[in-house]
N, C-alpha and C positions, 0 to 999 in steps of 0.2 A: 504494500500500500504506500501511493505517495503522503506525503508529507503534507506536499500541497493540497491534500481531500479536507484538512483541516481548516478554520478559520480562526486564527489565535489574535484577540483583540488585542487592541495597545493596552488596554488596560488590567489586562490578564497578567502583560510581560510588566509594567509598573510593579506592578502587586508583586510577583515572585521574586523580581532582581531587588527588592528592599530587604539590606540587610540581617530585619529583624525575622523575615521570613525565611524558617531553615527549613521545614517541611512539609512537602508539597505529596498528596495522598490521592493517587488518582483509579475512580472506580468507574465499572463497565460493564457489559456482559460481554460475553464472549462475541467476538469479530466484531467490535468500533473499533479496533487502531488501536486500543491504548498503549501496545508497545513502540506502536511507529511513533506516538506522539509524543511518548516519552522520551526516546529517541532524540527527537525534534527539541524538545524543553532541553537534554542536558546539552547537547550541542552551541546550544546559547549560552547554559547559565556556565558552562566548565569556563569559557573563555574568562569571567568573572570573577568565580569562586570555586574554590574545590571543593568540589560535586558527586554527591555517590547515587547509586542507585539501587532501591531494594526490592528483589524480583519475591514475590510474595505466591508465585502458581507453583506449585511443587508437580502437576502433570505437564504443562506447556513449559517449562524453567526456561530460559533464555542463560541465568546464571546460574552455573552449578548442573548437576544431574536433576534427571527427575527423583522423588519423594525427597527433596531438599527445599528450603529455600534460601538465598542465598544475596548479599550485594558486594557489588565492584565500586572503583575510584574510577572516575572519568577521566582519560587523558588527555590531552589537549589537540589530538591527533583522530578523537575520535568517529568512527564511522557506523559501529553497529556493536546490540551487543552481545552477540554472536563470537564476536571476536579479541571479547576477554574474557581475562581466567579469574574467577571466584577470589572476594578477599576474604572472605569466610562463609559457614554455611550452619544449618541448624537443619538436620532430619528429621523430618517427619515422620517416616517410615510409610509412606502412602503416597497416591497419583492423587485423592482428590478430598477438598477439608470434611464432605457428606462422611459423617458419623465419625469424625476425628477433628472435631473444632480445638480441643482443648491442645493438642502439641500444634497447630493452625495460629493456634493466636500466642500461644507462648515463645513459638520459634518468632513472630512479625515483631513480640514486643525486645525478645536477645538482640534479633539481629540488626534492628532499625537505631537499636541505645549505640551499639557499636559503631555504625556507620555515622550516626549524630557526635559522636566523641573524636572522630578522625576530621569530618567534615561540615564544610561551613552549610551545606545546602545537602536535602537527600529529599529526592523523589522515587514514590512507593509505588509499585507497580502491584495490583491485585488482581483476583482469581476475575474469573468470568462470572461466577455462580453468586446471584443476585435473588433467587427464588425464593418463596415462601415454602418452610418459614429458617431452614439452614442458613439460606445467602442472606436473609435481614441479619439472623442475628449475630452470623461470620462477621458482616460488616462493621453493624453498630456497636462489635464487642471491641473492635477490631478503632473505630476512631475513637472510643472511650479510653482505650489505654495509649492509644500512638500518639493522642491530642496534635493530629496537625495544624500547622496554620492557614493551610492552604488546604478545600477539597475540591478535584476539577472532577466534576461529573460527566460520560460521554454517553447521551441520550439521545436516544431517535426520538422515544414519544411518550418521554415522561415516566419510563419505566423504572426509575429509581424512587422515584417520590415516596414509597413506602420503606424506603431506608434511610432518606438523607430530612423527610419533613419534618421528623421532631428536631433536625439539629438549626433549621434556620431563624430560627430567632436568638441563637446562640455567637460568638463572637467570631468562631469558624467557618471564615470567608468559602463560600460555595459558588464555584463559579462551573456553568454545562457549556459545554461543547457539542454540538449537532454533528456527527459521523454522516460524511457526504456517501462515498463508493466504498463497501467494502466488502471482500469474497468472503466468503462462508466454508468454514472448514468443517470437512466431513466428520465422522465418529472415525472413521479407517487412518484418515490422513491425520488426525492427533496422535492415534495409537499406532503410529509408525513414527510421527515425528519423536516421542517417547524411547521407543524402543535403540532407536538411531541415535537420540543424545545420549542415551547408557551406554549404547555399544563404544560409541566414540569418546566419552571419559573413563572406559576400562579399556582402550585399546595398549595392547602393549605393557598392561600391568602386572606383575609377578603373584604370583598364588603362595603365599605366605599360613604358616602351621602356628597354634595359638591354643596356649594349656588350659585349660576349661579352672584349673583348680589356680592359676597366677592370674585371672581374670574374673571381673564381675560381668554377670549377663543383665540386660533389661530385654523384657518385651512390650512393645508399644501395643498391644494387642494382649490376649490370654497368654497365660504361661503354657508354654510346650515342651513334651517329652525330646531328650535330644537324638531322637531316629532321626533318621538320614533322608527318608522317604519323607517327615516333614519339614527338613529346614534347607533340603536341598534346594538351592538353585532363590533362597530367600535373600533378598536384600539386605544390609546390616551398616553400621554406621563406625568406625572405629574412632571412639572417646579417647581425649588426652586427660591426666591425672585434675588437669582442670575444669573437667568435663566440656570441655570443648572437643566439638568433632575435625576429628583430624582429614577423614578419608570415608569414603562411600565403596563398600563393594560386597560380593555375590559368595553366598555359601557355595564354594566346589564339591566338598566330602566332607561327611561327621564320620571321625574315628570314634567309637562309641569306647572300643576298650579302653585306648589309651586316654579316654576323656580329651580329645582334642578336635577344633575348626581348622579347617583349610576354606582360608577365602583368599577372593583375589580381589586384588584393593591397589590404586595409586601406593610408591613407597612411599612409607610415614617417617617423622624423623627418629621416635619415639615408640616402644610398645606399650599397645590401650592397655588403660586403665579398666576402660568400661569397651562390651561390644553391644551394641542397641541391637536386638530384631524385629526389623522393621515388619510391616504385615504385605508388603509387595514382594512381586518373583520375577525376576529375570530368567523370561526361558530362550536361552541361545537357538536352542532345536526348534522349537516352535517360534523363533522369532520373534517374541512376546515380551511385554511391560506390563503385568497386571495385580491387581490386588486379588487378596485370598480372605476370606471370614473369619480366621484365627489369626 
């Protein structure tokens, strides 16, 4: 999507390039732009101020793998953001926040504090899922703790107003944006774009063995037995002693005797503290990025 499909008032650009305004919280439903537009925003504000971005969709992620979410520092060279690497991330362990709000909004309030402590400006980029009654309360859980200064709403016909109308009499400038052209992605072409961003952040990464008894486990989901049949091929998150996640990567084999994980993960610098399992699978064979009910 062009840039140009947008119409960004003078008084939009006033508003965000002031100072006092560090962040800018931009909501949508799925296919208005908001990533092109965001795009469009930091392209302007980096040349200003050091500008980060917080990619808040953990199935579409632009930053980081999918069931992350994740923000980068804008360079001043900037083109797309596609074309950086993650300054940090927070797992969710999921494609989509439907019935996992609570690590949804814990990961937007870790990862937004961090990006506001590095940078003068951060604009929030959010999920698609705007519906009753998950997408309200995603959201409005969601500007209750982020307190931005700035919300740009991108509305064809007023489809937000059931999220953003108790906040307008409030001090939280709310300015909509009208999506001119834009293409409509299938259910096939997400769950491949998905697929293709994991495959290409575990390209090339070494399958690394990890003692079940020098390691704490979490599950974002139910506790499960450690067969092989169930955590193969699961998602997991590798925790540094800070409980920051270091690295995203894929159950290979459970040695069930030896009490050990073989996953294959970006190298870390550091062996986890913590291994999170996530409730998504990566299935290579089947080509697949999908969540599971445990």
């Amino acid at each position: 999507m062009d840039e140009r499909a947008f119409i960004v008032s003078e008084r939009l650009w006033r508003l965000i390039e002031k100072p006092e305004i560090r962040l800018v919280l931009v909501i949508g439903a799925s296919d208005t732009g908001k990533t092109t537009l965001i795009e469009y925003l930091a392209r302007r504000l980096c040349g200003l101020y050091r500008t980060a971005i917080v990619d808040l969709d953990m199935g579409q992620s632009n930053i980081g793998p999918p069931t992350t979410v994740g923000w980068t520092i804008i360079p001043a060279d900037f083109t797309n953001l596609l074309s950086l690497k993650e300054e940090g991330l927070y797992f969710t362990g999921t494609t989509t926040p439907v019935g996992n709000l609570l690590p949804s909004i814990t990961g937007a309030k870790l990862i937004t504090e961090k990006a506001l402590k590095r940078c003068e400006k951060v604009i929030v980029d959010t999920t698609g899922l705007i519906s009753e009654p998950s997408g309200r309360v995603l959201k409005q859980f969601k500007i209750d703790l982020l307190r931005p200064d700035v919300i740009i709403s991108l509305e064809r016909e007023n489809e937000l107003s059931h999220i953003l109308g108790p906040y307008i009499h409030q001090k939280t400038e709310i300015i909509t944006i009208r999506p001119s052209s834009v293409r409509h992605k299938s259910p096939q072409e997400r769950a491949e774009y998905r697929y293709k961003r994991m495959l290409s952040y575990l390209e090339g990464a070494p399958v690394m063995e990890f003692n079940l008894n020098d390691t704490g486990i979490i599950f974002m989901g139910e506790r499960l037995s450690m067969e092989a049949m169930v955590l193969k091929n699961r998602i997991v998150s590798l925790r540094d002693s800070n409980n920051n996640d270091m690295a995203i990567g894929v159950i290979e084999q459970v040695k069930l005797r030896e009490e050990r994980l073989c996953i294959r993960a970006p190298e870390i610098k550091e062996r986890p503290a913590t291994i999170i399992i996530g409730r998504a699978v990566f299935d290579r064979k089947g080509q697949s990025l999908r969540n599971v009910h445990l």
